[in-house]
C-alpha positions, 0 to 999 in steps of 0.5 A: 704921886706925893711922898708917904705919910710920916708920923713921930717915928721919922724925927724919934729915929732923927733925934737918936741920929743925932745924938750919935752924930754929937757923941759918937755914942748911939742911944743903946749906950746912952739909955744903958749909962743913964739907967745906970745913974738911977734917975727918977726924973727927967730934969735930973737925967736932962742936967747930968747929959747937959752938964757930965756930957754937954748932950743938949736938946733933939739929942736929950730927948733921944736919951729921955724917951728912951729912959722913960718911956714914950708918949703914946702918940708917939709910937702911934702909926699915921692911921691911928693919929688922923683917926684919933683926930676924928674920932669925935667928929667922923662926919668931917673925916671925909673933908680931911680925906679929900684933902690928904688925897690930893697931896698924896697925888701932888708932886712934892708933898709930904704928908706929917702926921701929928697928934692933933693936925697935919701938916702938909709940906713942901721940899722947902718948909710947911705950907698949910696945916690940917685940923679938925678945928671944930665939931662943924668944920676942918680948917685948912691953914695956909703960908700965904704971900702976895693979894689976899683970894675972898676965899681965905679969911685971916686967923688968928695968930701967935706973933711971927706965925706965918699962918695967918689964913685960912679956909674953913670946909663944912662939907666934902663939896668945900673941898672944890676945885677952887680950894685945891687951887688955892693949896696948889697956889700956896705950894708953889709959893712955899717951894 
């Protein structure tokens, strides 16, 4: 069976690790002198913990999102994200669900929830990426190396984005066996 499903919670809980890890300091102290201070906004919060503190990035946000407040997808659970995800276009959900079923049956898979996509990741790193692309179809995004299968068709990309295939499923039936061994041929590649 493949992990459980993670949402934002996992890396909100990691940030606040860290910046106790960097500070000694845990994020009740942090939020508790920051509001202190009075800040209005992000920027001035951000420049005192960089420059008062030396607190810089995944550690900042900690701090800001405590001040400030987080955004919605954030405190959202992985039911909500995926179905915010579909809420337009619920005749693609079962395709997305065919293909989050088979990595919660697959041996090293961990499932990472966002708010427009998800990711489906390997012991070592990303290896294929979900997303309702269009109202007609999920695309199904892959880490690809070696000979190209007919089945993928290259995407385009930003420079350096290891995402450069695709295959595009209009239909539950897409989602074949064909398909599941092209993902389980991507997850090997990228373990």
């Amino acid at each position: 069976m493949g992990d459980e499903r993670r949402t934002w919670k996992g890396m909100v809980e990691w940030n606040q690790s860290l910046l106790l890890r960097a500070t000694g300091r845990d994020i009740q102290w942090w939020t508790e002198h920051a509001r202190e201070q009075g800040f209005t906004d992000n920027q001035a919060l951000n420049a005192w913990l960089r420059a008062e503190h030396g607190v810089t990035g995944y550690a900042q946000y900690a701090v800001s999102w405590e001040v400030f407040g987080y955004p919605d997808f954030m405190l959202s659970t992985a039911d909500e994200l995926l179905d915010g995800q579909y809420a337009d276009r619920g005749h693609l959900r079962p395709v997305a669900d065919a293909v989050l079923a088979w990595a919660g049956e697959t041996h090293g898979v961990t499932v990472q929830l966002r708010k427009g996509y998800v990711s489906l990741l390997s012991p070592r790193r990303k290896f294929a990426q979900v997303s309702a692309a269009t109202k007609t179809a999920v695309d199904v995004a892959l880490r690809w190396d070696g000979p190209v299968p007919d089945r993928l068709e290259p995407t385009k990309v930003r420079s350096g984005d290891p995402f450069a295939w695709r295959i595009r499923l209009r239909s539950p039936e897409d989602a074949d066996g064909g398909f599941f061994a092209l993902l389980t041929s991507a997850l090997r590649q990228n373990s």
